[in-house]
C-alpha positions in Angstrom: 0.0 0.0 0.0 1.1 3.7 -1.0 2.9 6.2 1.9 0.0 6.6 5.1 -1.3 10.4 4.4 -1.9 10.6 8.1 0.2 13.6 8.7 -0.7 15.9 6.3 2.1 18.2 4.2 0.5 21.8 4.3 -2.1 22.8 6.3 -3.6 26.2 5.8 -6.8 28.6 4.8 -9.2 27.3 2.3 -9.5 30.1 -0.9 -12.4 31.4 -0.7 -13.8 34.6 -1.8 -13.4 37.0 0.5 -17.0 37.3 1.4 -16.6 34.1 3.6 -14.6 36.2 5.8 -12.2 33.9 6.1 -8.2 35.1 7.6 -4.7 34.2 6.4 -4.0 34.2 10.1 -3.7 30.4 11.3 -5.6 31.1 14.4 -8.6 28.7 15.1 -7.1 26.2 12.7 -8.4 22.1 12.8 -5.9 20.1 14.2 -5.5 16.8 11.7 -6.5 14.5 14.4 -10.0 16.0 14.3 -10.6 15.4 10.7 -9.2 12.1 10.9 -11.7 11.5 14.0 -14.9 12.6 11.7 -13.4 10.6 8.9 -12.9 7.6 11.5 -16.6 7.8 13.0 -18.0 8.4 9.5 -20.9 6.1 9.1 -22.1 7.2 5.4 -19.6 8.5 2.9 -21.1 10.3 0.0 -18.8 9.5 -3.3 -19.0 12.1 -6.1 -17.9 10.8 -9.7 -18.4 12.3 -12.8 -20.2 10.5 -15.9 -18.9 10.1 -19.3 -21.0 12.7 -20.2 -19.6 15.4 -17.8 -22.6 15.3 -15.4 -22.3 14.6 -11.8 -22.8 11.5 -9.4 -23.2 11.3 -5.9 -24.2 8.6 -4.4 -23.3 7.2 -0.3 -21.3 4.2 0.6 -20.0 2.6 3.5 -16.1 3.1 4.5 -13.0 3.5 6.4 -10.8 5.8 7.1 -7.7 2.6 6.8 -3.9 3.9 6.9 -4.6 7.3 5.8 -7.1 6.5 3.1 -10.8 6.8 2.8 -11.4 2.8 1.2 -15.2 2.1 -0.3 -16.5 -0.7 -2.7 -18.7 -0.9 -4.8 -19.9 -2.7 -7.9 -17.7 -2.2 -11.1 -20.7 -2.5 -12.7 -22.5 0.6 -10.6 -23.3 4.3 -12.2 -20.4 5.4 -9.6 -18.1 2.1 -10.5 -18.3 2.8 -14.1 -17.2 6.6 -13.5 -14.3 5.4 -11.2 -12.6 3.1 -13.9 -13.0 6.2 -16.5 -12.3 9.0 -14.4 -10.6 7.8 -11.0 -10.6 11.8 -9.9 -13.2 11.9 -6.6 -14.6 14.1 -3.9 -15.7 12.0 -0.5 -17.9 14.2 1.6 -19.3 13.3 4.9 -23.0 13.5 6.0 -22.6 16.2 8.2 -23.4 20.1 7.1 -22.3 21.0 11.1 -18.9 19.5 10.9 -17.4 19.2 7.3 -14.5 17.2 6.3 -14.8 17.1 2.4 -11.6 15.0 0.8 -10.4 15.4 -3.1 -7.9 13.1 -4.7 -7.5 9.8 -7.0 -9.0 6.4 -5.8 -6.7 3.8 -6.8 -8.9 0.4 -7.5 -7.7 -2.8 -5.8 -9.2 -6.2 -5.8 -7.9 -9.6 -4.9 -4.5 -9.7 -2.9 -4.6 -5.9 -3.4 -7.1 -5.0 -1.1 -5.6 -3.3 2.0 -4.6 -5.3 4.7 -7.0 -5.2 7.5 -10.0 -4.1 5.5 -12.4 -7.1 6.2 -12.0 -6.9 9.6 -12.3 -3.3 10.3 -15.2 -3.4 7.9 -16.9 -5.9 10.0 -15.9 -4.1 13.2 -17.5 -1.1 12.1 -20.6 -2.2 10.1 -21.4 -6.0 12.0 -21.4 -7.1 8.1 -17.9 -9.0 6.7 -17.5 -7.9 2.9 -16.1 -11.7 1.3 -13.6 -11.6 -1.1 -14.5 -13.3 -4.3 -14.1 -13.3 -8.1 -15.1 -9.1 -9.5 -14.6 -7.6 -5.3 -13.5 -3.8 -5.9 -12.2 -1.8 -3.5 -11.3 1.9 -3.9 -9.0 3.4 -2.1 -8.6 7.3 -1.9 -5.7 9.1 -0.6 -6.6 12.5 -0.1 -4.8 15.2 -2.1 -6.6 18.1 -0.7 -8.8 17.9 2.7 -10.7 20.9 3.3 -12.3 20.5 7.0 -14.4 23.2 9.2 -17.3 23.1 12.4 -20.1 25.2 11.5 -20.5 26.8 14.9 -17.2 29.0 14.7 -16.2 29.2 10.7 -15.2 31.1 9.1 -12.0 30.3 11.9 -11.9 27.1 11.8 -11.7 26.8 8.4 -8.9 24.5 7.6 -7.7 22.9 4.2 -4.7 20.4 4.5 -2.7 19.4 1.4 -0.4 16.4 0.8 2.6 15.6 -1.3 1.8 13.7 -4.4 
């Protein structure tokens, strides 16, 4: 499996427009272990793909945050599992509106011995349901590029976005 992301490169200020009334001064910052704690205790994930066609897709899954990746599956054969093996470029949202951690990147698409270590298990830990290898399992797994993270209750200051070498 690729480098764990869990310690991010840059973290910084989202760019915004001004109007957000968002600072450049750090101040009031999310520390990475809180976005990793909302990705951790995420129960829905909500994948956005983009069809052939240009228009969007978003649809929720189940997932992990696993070694400092955001890992799904789904059916190859699904609207969003189509758009992945064309267009592997994805934004993971969580459910919440109140506290927002929103994650852009590549999903890389594994299956067979190339399914992370540890994902059957955790999967089972977190959702009492064991996902069974066999003959077409995908897995998808999506190390973050960009994370952009804030709590409703005091942005515009806690607006955070963390970015991570390539």
């Amino acid at each position: 499996m690729a480098k764990d992301a869990s310690a991010p490169a840059v973290a910084g200020r989202p760019a915004m427009t001004a109007g957000y009334g968002i600072s450049a001064d750090p101040s009031g910052t999310l520390p990475w272990e809180w976005a990793e704690d909302q990705l951790t205790r995420g129960r829905n994930y909500w994948i956005c793909t983009v069809r052939p066609d240009g228009r969007p897709h978003a649809m929720p899954v189940w997932g992990l945050w696993l070694d400092g990746a955001v890992v799904f599956s789904t059916d190859p054969g699904s609207v969003k599992g189509r758009n992945l093996a064309a267009e592997p470029r994805v934004v993971v949202h969580l459910e919440s509106g109140d506290d927002v951690v929103i994650v852009e990147g590549t999903v890389e698409i594994r299956q067979g011995a190339d399914v992370p270590d540890g994902f059957a298990d955790a999967y089972e830990n977190k959702y009492a349901l064991r996902p069974e290898p066999g003959p077409g399992q995908v897995v998808y797994v999506l190390r973050p590029a960009v994370v952009l993270a804030w709590r409703e209750k005091d942005f515009p200051t806690s607006a955070t976005r963390w970015t991570f070498p390539r």
